[in-house]
C-alpha positions, 0 to 999 in steps of 0.5 A: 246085548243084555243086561243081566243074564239067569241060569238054571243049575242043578247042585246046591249054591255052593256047588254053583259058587265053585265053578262060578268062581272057578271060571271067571277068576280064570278071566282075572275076576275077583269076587266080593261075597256079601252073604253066601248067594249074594256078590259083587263080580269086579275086574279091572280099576276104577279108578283107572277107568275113570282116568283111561276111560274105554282103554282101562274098564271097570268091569262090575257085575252083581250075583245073585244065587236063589236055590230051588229044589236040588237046583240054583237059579244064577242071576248075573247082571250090571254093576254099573253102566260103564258110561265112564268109558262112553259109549264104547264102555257101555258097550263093552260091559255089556259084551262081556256079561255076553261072554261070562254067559256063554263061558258059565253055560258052557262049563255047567253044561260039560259039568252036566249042570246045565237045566236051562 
């Protein structure tokens, strides 16, 4: 399980922001855009995380978009540890940049996207 997680996409950042927004806001993300490729990724309370612990995570990741020659490079990692939820939340945050990788992955490779 990593930490963070890098794609290489061809398009531009707003291409690659659609289809990001467009898969994990299926999985109930919410996005909080900083600057145009920079966001905060959340899912779930924060405060019911730190009452419920590992029964009500706080999923939060960082995003980050860094365009190069007609392609993106996506960096996607911790927001957090998830410590709150012991190590059990630890682990669980960490599973599920697990899945966000294969969920983008696999949606920029059916868009023919997917350089790396």
């Amino acid at each position: 399980m990593a930490d963070n997680i890098r794609l290489h996409v061809s398009g531009t950042p707003d291409q690659a922001r659609v289809l990001i927004e467009q898969v994990l806001q299926a999985d109930g993300f919410r996005f909080t855009w900083e600057q145009p490729g920079k966001a905060l990724i959340e899912k779930g309370s924060r405060g019911k995380a730190l009452l419920l612990g590992v029964f009500a995570l706080h999923y939060r990741y960082n995003l980050m978009m860094y365009p190069q020659e007609g392609s993106v490079v996506i960096d996607i990692g911790l927001g957090g540890t998830g410590l709150h939820g012991g190590a059990a939340g630890a682990i669980k945050i960490r599973s599920k940049l697990d899945d966000i990788q294969h969920r983008l992955s696999a949606a920029f490779h059916s868009a023919g996207a997917l350089i790396t």
